[in-house]
N, CA, C and O of each residue as an XYZ file, in Angstrom:
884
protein
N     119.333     94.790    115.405
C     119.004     95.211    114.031
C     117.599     95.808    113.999
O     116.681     95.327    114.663
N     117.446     96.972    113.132
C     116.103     97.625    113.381
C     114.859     96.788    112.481
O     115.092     96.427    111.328
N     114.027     96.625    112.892
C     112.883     95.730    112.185
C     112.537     96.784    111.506
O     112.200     97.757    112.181
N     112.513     96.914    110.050
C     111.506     97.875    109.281
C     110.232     97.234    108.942
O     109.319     98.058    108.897
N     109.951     96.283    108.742
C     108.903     95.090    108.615
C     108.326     95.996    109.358
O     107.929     97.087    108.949
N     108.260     95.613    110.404
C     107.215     95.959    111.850
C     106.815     97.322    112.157
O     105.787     97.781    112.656
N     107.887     97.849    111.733
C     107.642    100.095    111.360
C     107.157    100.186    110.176
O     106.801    101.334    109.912
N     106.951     99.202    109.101
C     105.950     99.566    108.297
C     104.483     98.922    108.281
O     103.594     99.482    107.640
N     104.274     97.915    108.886
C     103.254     97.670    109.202
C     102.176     98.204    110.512
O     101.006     97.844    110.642
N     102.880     99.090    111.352
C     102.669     99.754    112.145
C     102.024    100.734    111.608
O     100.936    100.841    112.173
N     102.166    101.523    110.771
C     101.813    102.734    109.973
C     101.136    102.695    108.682
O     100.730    103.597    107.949
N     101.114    101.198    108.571
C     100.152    100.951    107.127
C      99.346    101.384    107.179
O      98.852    101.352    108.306
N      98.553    102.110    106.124
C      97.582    103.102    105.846
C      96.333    101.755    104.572
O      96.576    100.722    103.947
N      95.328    102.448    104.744
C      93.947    101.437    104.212
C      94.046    102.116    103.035
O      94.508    103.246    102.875
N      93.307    100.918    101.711
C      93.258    101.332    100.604
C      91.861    101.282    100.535
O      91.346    100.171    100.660
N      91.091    102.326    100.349
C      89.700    102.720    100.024
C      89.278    102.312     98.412
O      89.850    102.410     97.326
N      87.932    101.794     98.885
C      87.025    101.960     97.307
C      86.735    102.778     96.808
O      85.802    103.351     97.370
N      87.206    103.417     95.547
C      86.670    105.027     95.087
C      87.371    104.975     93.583
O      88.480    104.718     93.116
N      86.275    105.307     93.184
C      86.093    105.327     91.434
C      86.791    106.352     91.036
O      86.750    106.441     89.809
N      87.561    107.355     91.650
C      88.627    108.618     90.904
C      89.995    107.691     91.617
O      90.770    108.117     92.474
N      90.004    106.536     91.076
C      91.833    106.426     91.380
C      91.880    105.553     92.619
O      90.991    104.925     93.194
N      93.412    105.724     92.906
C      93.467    104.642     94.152
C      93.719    106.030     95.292
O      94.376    107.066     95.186
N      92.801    105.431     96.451
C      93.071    106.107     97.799
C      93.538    105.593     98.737
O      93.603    104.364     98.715
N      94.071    106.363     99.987
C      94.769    105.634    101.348
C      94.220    106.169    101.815
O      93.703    107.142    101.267
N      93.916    105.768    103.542
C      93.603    106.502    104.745
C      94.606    105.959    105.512
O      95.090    104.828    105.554
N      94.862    107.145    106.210
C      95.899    106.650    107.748
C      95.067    106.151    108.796
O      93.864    106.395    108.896
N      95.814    105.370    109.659
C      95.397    105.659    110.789
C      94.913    107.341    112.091
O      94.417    107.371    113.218
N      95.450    108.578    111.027
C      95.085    109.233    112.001
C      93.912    109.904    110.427
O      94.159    111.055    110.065
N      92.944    109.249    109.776
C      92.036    109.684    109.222
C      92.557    110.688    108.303
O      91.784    111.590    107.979
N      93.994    110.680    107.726
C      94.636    111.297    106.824
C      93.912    110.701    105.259
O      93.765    109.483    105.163
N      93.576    111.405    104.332
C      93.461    110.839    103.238
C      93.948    111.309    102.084
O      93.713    112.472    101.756
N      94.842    110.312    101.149
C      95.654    110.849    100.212
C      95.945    110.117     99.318
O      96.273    108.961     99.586
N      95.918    110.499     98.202
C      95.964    109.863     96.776
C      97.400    109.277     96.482
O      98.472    109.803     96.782
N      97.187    108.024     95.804
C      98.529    107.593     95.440
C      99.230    108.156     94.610
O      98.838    109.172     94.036
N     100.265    107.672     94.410
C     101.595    108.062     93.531
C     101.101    107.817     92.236
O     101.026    108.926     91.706
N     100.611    106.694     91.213
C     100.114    106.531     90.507
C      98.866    107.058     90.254
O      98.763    107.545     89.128
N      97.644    107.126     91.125
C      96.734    108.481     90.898
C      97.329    109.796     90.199
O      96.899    110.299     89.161
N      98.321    110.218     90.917
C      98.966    111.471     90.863
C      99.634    112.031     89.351
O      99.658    113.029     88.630
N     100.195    110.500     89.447
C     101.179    110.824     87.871
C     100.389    110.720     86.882
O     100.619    111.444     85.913
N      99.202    109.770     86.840
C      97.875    109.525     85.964
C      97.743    110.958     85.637
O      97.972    111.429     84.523
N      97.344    111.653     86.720
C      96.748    113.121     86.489
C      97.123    114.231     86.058
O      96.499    115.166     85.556
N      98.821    113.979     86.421
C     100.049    114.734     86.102
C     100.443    114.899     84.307
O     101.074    115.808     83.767
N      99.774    113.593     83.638
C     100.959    113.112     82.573
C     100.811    114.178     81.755
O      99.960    115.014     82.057
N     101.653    114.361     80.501
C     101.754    115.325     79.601
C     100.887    114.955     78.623
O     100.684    113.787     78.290
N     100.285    116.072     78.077
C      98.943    115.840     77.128
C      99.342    115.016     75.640
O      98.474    114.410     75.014
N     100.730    115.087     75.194
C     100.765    113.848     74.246
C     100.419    112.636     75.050
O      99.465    111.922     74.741
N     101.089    112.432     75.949
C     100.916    111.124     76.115
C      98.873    110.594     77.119
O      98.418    109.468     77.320
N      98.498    111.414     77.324
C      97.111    111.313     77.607
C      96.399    111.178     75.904
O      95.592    110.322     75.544
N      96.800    111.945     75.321
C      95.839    111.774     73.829
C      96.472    110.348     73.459
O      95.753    109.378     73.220
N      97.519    110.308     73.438
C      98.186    108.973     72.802
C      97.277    108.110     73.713
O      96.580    107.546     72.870
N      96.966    107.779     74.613
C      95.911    106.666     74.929
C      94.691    106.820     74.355
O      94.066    105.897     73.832
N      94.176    108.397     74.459
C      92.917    108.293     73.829
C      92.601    107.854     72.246
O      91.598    107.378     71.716
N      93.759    108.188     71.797
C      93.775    107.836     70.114
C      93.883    106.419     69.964
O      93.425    105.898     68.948
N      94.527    105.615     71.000
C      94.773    103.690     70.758
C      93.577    103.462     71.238
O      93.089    102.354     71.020
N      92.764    104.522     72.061
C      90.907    103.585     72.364
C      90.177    103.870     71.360
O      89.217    103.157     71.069
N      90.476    104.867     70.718
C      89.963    105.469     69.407
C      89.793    104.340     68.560
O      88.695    103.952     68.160
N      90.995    103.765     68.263
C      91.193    103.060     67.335
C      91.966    101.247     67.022
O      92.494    100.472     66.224
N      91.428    101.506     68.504
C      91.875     99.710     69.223
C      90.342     99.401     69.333
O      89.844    100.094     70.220
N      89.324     98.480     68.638
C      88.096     98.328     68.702
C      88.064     97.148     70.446
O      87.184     97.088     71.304
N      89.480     96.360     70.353
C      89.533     95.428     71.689
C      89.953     96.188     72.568
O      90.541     95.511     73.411
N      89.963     97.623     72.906
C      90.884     98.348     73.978
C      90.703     97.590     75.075
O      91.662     97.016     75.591
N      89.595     97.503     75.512
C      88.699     97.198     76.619
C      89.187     96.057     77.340
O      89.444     96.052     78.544
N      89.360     94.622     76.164
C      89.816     93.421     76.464
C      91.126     93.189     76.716
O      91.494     92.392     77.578
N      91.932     93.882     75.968
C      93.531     94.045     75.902
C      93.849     94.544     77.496
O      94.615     93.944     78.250
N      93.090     95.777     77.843
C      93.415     96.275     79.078
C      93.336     95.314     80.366
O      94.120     95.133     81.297
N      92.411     94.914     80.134
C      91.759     94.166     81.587
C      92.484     92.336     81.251
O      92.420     91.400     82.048
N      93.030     92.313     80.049
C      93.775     91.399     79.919
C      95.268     91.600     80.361
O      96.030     90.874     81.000
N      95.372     92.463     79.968
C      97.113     92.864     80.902
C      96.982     93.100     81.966
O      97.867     92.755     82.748
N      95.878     93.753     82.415
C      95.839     93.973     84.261
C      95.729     91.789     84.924
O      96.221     91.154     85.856
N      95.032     91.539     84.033
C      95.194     89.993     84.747
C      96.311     89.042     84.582
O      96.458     88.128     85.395
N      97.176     89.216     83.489
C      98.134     88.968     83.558
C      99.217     89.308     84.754
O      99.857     88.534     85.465
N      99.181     91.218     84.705
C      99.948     91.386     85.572
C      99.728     91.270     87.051
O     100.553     91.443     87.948
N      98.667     90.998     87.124
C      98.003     90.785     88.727
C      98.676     88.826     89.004
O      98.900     88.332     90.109
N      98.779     88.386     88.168
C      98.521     86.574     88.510
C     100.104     86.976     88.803
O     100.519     86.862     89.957
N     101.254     87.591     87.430
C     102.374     87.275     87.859
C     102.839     87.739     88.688
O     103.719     87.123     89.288
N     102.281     89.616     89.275
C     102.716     89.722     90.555
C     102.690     88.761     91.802
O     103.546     88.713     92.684
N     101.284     87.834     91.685
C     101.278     86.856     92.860
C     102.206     85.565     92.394
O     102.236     84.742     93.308
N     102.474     85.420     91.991
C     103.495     84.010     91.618
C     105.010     84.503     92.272
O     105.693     83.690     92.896
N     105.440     85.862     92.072
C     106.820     86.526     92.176
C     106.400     85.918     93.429
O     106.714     84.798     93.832
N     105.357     87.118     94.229
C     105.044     87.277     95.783
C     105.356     85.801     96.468
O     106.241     85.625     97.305
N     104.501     84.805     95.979
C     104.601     83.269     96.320
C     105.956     82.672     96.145
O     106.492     81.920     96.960
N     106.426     83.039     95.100
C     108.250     82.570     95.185
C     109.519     82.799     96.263
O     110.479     82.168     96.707
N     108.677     84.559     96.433
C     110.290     85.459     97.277
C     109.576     84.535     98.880
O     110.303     84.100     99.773
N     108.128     84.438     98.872
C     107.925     83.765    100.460
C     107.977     82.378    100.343
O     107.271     81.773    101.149
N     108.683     81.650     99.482
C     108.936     80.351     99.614
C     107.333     79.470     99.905
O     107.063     78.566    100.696
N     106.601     80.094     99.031
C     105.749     79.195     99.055
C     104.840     78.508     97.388
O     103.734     77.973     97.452
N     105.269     78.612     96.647
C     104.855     78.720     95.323
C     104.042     77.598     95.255
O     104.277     76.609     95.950
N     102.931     77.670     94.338
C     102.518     76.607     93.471
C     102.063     77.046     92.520
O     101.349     78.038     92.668
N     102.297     76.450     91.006
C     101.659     76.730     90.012
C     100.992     76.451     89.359
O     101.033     76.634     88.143
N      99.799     75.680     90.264
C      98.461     75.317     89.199
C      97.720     75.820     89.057
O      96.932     75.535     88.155
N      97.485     77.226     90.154
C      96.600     77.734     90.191
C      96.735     78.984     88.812
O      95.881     79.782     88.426
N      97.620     78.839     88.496
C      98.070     80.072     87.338
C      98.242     80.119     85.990
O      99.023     79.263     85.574
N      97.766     80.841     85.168
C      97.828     80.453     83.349
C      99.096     80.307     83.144
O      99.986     80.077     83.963
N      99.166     80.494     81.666
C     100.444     80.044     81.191
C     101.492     80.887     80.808
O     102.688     80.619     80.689
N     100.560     82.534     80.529
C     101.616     83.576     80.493
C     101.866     84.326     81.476
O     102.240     85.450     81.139
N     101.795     84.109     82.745
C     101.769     84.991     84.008
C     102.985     84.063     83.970
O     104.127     84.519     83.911
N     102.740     82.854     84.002
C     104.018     81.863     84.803
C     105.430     81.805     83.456
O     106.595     81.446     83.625
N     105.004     82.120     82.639
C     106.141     82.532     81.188
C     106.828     83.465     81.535
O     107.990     83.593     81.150
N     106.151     84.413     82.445
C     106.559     85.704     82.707
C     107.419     85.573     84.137
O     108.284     86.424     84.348
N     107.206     84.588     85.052
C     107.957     84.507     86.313
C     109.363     83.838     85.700
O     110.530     84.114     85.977
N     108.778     82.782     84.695
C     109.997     82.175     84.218
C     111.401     82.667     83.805
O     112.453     82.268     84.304
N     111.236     83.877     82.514
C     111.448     84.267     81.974
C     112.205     85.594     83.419
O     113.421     85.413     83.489
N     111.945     86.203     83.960
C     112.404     86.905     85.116
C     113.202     85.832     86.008
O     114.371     86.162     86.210
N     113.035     85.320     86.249
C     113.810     83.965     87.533
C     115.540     84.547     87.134
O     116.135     84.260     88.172
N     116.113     84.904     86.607
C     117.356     84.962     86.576
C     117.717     86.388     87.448
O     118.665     86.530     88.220
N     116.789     87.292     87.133
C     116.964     88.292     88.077
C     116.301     88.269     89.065
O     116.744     89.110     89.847
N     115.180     87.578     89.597
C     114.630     87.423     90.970
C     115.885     86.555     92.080
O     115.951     86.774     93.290
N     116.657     85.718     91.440
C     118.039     85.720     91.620
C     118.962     86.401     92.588
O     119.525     85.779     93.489
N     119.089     87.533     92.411
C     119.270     88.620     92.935
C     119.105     89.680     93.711
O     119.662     90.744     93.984
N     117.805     88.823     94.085
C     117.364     89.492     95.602
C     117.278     88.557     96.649
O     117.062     87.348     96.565
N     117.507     89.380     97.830
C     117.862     88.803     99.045
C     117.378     89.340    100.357
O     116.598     90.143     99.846
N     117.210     89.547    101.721
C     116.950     89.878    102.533
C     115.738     90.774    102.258
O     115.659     92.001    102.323
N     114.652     89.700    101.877
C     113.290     90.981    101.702
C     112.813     91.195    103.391
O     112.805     90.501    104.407
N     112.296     93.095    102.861
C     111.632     93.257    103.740
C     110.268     93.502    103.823
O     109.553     93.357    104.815
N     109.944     93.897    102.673
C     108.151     93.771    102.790
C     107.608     93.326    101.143
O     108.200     93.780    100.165
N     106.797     92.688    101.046
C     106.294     92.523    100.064
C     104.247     93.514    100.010
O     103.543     93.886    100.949
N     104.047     93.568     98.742
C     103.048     94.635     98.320
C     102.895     95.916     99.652
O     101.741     96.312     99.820
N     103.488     96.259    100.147
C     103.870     97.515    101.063
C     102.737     98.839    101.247
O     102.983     99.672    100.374
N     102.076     99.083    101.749
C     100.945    100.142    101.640
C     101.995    101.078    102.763
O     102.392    100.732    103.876
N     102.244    102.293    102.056
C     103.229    103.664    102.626
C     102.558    104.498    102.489
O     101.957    104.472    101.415
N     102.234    105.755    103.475
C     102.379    106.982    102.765
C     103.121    108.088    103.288
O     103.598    107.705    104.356
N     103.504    109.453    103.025
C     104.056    110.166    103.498
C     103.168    111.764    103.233
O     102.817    112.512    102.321
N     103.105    111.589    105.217
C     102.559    113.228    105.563
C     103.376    114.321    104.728
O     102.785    115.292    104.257
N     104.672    114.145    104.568
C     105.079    115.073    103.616
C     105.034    115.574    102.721
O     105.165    116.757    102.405
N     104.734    114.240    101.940
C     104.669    114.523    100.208
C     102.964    114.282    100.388
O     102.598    114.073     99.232
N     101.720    114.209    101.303
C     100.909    114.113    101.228
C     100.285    113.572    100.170
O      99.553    114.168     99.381
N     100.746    111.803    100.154
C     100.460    110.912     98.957
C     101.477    109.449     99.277
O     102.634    109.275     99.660
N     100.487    108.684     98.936
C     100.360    107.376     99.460
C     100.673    105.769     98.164
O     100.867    105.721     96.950
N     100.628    105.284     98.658
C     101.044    104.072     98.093
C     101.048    102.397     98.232
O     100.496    101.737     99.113
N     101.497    102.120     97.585
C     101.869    100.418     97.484
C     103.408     99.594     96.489
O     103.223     99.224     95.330
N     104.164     99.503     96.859
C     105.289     99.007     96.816
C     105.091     97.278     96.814
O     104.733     96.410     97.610
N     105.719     97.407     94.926
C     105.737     95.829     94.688
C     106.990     94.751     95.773
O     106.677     93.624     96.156
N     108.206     95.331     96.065
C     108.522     94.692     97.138
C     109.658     95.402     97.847
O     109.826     96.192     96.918
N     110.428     95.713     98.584
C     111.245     96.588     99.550
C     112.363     94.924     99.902
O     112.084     93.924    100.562
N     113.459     95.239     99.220
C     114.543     93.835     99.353
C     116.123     94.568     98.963
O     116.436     95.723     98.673
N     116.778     93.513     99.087
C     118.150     94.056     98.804
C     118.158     93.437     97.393
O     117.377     92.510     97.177
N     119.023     93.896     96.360
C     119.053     93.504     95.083
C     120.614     93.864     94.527
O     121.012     95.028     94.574
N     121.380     92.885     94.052
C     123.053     93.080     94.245
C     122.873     93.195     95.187
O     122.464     94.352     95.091
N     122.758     92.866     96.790
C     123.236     93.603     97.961
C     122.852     94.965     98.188
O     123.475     95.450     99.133
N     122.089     95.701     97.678
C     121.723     96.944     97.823
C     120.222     97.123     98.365
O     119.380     96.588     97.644
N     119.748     97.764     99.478
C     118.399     97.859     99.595
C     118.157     98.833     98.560
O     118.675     99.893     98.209
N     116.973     97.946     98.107
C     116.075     98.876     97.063
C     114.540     98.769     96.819
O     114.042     97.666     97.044
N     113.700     99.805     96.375
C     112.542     99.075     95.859
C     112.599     99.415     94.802
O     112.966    100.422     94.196
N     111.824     97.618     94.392
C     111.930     96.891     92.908
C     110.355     96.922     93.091
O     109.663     96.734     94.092
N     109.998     97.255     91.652
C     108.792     96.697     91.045
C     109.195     95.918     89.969
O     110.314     96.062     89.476
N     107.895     94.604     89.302
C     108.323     94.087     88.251
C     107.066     93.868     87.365
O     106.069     93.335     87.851
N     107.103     94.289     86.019
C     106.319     94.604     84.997
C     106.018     93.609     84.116
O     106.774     92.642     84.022
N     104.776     93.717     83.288
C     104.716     92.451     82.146
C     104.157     93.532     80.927
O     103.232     94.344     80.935
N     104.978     93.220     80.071
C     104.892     93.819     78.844
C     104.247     92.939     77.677
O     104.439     91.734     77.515
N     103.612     93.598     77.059
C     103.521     93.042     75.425
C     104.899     92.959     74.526
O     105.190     91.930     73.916
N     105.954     94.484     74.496
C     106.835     94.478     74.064
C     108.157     95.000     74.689
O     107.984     95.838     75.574
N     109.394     94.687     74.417
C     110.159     95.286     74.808
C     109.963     96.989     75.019
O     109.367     97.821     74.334
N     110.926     97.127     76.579
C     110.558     98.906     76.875
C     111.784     99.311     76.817
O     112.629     98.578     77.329
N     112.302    100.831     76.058
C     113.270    101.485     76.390
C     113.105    102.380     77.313
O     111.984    102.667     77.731
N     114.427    103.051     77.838
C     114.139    103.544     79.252
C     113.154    105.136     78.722
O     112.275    105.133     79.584
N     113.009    105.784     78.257
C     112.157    106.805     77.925
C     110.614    106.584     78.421
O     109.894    107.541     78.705
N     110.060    104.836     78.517
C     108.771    104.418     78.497
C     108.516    104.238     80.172
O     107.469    104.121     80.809
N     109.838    104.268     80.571
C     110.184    103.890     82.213
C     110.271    105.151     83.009
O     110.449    104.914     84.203
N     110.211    106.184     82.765
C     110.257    107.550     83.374
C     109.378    107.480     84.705
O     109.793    107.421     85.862
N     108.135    107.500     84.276
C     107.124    107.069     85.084
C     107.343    106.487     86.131
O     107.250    107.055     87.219
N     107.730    105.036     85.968
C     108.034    104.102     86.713
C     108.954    104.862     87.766
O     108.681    105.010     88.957
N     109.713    105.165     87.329
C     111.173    105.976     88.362
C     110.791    106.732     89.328
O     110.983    106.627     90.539
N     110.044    107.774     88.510
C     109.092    108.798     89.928
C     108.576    107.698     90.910
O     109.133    107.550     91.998
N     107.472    106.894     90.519
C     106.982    105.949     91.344
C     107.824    105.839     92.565
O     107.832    106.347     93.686
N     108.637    104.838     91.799
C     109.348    104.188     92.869
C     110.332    104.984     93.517
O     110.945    104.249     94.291
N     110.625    105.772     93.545
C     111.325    106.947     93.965
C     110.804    107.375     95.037
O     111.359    107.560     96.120
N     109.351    107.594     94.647
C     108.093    108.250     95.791
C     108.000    106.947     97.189
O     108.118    107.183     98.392
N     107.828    105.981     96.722
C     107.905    104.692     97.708
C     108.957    104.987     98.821
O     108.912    105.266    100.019
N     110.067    104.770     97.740
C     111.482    105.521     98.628
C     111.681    106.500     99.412
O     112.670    106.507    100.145
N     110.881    107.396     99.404
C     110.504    109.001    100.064
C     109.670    108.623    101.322
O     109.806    109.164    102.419
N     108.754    107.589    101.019
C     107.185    107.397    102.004
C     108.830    106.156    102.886
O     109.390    106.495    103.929
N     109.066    105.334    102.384
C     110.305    104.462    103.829
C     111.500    105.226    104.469
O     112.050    105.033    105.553
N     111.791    106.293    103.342
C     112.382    106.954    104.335
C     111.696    107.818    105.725
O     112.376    108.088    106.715
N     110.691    108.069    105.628
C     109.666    108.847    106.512
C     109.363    107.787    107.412
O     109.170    107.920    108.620
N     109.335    106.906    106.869
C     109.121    105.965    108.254
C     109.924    105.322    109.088
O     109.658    104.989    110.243
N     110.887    105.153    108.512
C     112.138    104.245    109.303
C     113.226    104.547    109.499
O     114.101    103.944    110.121
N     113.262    105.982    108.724
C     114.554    106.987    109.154
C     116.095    106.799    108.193
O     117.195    107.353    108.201
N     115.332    105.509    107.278
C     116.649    104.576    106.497
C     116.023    105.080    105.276
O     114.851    105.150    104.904
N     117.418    105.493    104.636
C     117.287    106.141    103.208
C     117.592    105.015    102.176
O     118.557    104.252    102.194
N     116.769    105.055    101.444
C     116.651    104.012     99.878
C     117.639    104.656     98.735
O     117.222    105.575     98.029
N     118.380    104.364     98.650
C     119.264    104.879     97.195
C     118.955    104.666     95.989
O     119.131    105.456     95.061
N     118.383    103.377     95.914
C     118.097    102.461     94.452
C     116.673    102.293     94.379
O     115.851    102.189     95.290
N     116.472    102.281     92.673
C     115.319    101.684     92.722
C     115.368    100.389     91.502
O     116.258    100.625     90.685
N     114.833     99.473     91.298
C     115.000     98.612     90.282
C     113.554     98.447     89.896
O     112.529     98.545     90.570
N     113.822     98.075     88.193
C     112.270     97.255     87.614
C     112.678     96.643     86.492
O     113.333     96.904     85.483
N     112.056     95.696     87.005
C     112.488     93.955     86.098
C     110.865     94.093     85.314
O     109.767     94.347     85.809
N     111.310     93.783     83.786
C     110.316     94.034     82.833
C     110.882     92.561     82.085
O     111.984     92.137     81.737
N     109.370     92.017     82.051
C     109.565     90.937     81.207
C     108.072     91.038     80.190
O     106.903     91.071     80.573
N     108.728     91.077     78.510
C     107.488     91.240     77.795
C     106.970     89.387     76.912
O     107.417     88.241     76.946
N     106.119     89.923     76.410
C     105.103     89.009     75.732
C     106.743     87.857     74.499
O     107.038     86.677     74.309
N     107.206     89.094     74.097
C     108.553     88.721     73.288
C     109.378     87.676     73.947
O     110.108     87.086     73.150
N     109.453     87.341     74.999
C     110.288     86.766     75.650
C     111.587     87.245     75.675
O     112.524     86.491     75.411
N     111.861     89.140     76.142
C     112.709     89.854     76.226
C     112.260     90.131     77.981
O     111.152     90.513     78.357
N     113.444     89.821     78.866
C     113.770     90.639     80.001
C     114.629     91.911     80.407
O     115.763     92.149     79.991
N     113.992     92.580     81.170
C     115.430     93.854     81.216
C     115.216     94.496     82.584
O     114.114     94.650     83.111
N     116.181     94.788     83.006
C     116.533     95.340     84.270
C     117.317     96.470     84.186
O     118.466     96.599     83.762
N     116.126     97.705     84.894
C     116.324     99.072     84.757
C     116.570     99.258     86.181
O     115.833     98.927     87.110
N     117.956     99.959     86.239
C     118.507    100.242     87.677
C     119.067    101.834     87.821
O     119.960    102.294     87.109
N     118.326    102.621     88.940
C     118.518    104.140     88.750
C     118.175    104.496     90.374
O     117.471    103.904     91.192
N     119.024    105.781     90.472
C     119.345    106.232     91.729
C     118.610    106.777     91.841
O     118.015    107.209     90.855
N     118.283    107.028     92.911
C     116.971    107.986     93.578
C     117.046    109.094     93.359
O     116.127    109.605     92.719
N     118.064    109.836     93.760
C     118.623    111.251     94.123
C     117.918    111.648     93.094
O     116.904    112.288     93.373
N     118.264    111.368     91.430
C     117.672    111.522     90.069
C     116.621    112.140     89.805
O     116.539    113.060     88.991
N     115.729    111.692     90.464
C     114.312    111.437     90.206
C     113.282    112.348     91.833
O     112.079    112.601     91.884
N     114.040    112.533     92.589
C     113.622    113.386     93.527
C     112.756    114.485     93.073
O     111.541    114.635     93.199
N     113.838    115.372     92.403
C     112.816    116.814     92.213
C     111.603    116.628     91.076
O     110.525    117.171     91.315
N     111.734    116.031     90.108
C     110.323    115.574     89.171
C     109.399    115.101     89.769
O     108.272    115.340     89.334
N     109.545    114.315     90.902
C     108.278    113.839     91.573
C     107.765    114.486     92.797
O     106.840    113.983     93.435
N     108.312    115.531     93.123
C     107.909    116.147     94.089
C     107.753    117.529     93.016
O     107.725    118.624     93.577
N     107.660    117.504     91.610
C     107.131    118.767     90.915
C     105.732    118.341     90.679
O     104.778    119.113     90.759
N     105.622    116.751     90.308
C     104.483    116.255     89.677
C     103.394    116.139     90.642
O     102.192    116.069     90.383
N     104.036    116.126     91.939
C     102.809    116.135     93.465
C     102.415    117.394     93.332
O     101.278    117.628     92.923
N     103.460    118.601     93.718
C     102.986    119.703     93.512
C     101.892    120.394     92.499
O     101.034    121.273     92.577
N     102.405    119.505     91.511
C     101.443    120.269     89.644
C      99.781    119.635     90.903
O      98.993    120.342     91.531
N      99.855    118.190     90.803
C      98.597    117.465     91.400
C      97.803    118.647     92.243
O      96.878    119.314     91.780
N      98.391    118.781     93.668
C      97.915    120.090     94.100
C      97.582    121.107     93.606
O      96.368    121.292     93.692
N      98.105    121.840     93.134
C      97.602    122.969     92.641
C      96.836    123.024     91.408
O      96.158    124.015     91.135
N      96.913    121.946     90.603
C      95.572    121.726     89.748
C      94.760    121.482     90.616
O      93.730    122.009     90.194
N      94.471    120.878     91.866
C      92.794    120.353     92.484
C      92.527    121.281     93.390
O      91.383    121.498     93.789
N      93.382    121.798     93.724
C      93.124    123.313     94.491
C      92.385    124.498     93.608
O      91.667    125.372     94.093
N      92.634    124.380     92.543
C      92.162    125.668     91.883
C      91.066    125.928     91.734
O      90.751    126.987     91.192
């Protein structure tokens, strides 16, 4: 059986300190902006003003933000600590672990992981990454990310997400020669609403290899 574990850790690429976004370096001194850098830079100008107008007029922007990034940082490590059979939860508040709770029916559903937080990139699409985990889900290899919301998301709010993980899918196929079909993301909000968004790759191919492209040729110019 082919170890992908070991072909992706072979080729793991470094995540650099740098105040424009998240960066990778390869091992052969390649350097390239993530997937999320990219789409950041990419997005459509409603939805860039639409943030600027909620800092406008969110006087807590500041706290709210760096409060959901800690949320979602504790419950990503609780998932991480669960799928490796090693959990404990004292070290963790009360809505990170609301939030593992509240997901446990679909963490369920995965099986034969192969990498957890995953650093990829691909010479091709010249753009790099990190993958919340690379597992089978129904029986299907896929990569799954999993989200913490304030409120329930319809799939319109998940677009984003899809390219992402799509792009992940692009950077393992480049490495291991094994094509990803699926991608999943388990969203659990503040509401105590879960949902599981499941979408084929193929889909989402040409938008994210338009949105790399737009990236380029805006920083080229």
């Amino acid at each position: 059986m082919v170890n992908f574990t070991q072909m992706l850790k072979t080729r793991e690429p470094t995540l650099l300190d740098r105040e424009d976004g998240h960066w990778y370096q390869t091992k052969f001194d390649d350097v390239y902006p993530s997937i999320s850098t990219i789409l950041s830079a990419t997005s459509s100008e409603d939805k860039k003003n639409g943030l600027k107008n909620w800092k406008a007029n969110e006087p807590a922007h500041q706290y709210i933000t760096e409060q959901s990034q800690h949320i979602g940082t504790q419950s990503h490590k609780i998932i991480e600590d669960y799928l490796s059979a090693k959990l404990s939860l004292e070290e963790f508040d009360l809505l990170p672990i609301a939030h593992f709770h509240n997901l446990k029916p679909f963490l369920e559903n995965i099986s034969d992981v192969t990498s957890i937080e995953q650093r990829m990139y691909s010479d091709k699409l010249k753009v790099a990454g990190t993958s919340d985990l690379i597992a089978y889900y129904n029986g299907e290899l896929s990569i799954i990310d999993y989200k913490t919301k304030r409120k329930p998301q319809i799939d319109d709010y998940m677009y984003e997400y899809y390219l992402q993980t799509t792009c992940y899918a692009q950077m393992f196929h480049e490495v291991t020669g094994q094509k990803i079909n699926q991608v999943v993301i388990l969203v659990s909000s503040e509401k105590n609403t879960r949902q599981e968004f499941i979408k084929n790759c193929d889909d989402y191919v040409e938008p994210m290899q338009e949105r790399i492209e737009k990236y380029y040729l805006n920083n080229l110019a």
